[in-house]
Each structure stands twice: as C-alpha cells, then as structure tokens.
C-alpha positions as CSV (number, residue, x, y, z in Angstrom):
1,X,0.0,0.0,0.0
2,X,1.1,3.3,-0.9
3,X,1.2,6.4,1.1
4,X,0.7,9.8,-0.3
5,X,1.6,12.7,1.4
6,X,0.6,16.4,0.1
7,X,4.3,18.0,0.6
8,X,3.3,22.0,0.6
9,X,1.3,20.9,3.4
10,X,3.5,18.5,5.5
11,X,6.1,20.0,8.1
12,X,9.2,18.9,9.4
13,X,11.3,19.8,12.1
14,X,15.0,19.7,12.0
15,X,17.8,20.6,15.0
16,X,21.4,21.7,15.5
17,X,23.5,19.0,17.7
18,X,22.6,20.1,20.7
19,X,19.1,21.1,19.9
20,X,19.6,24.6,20.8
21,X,17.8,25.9,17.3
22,X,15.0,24.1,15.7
23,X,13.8,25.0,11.9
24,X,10.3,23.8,10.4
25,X,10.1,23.1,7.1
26,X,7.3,22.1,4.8
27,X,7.7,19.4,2.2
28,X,9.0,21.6,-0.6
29,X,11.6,23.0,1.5
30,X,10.0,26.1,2.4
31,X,11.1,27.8,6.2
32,X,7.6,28.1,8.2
33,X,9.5,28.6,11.4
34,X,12.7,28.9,13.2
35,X,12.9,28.3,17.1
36,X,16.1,29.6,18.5
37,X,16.3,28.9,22.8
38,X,17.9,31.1,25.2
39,X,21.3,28.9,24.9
40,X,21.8,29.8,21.3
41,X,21.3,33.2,22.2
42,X,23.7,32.9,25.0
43,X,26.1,32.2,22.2
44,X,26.2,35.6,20.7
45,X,25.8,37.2,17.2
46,X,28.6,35.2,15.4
47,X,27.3,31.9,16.5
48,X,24.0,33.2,14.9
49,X,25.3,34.4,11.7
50,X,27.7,31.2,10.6
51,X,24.3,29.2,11.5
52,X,22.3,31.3,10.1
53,X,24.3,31.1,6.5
54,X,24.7,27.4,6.6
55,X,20.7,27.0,6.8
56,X,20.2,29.4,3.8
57,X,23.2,27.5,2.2
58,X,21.5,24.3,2.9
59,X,18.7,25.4,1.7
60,X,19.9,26.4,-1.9
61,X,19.4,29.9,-1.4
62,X,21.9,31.7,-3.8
63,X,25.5,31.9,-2.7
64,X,25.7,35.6,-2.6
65,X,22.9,35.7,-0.3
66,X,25.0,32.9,2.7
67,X,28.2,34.7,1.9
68,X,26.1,38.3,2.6
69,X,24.9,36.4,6.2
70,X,29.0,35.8,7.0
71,X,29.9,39.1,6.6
72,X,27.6,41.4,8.3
C-alpha cells in the first residue's frame, strides 16, 4: 500500500546538535519557522550568523545571499 503525502502541506522539524535551534520546514523545503532557545542566544551574534548562512546554504538559497549572512 502506498502512502501519499501532500508536501506543501507537511512539516518537518530539524535541529542543530545540541538542539539549541529548531527550523520547520514544509515538504518543498519552504522555512515556516525557526525556534532559537535562550542557549543559542547565550552564544552571541557570530554563532547566529555562521548558522544562520549554513541553513540558507543548505537550503539552496543563492550563494551571494549565505556569503552576505557571513559578513555582516
């Protein structure tokens, strides 16, 4: 038996080791929402930024665009 599942509609949650930031995507690979605890704040600003470019790079967001996260 086959399962069909509507992918704009499905979500699905990923973590950093550690679990200190959660993202939830839906099928197509589309960000609905980003969880970040007090930890990974605790972390500072250039713990955010390098994870914030490697999700947009992960993503397949144009290069220019992660590179542009690393440098601000």
């Amino acid at each position: 038996m086959r399962r069909v599942i509507n992918l704009p509609r499905a979500a699905f949650d990923g973590y950093c080791e550690g679990e200190l930031k959660k993202a939830t995507l839906t099928g197509n690979q589309q960000p609905v929402h980003i969880d970040i605890t007090e930890a990974a704040m605790e972390l500072g600003a250039e713990a955010m930024k390098e994870w914030m470019s490697d999700l947009a790079q992960n993503l397949g967001m144009p290069q220019g665009l992660s590179e542009g996260l690393k440098q601000q």
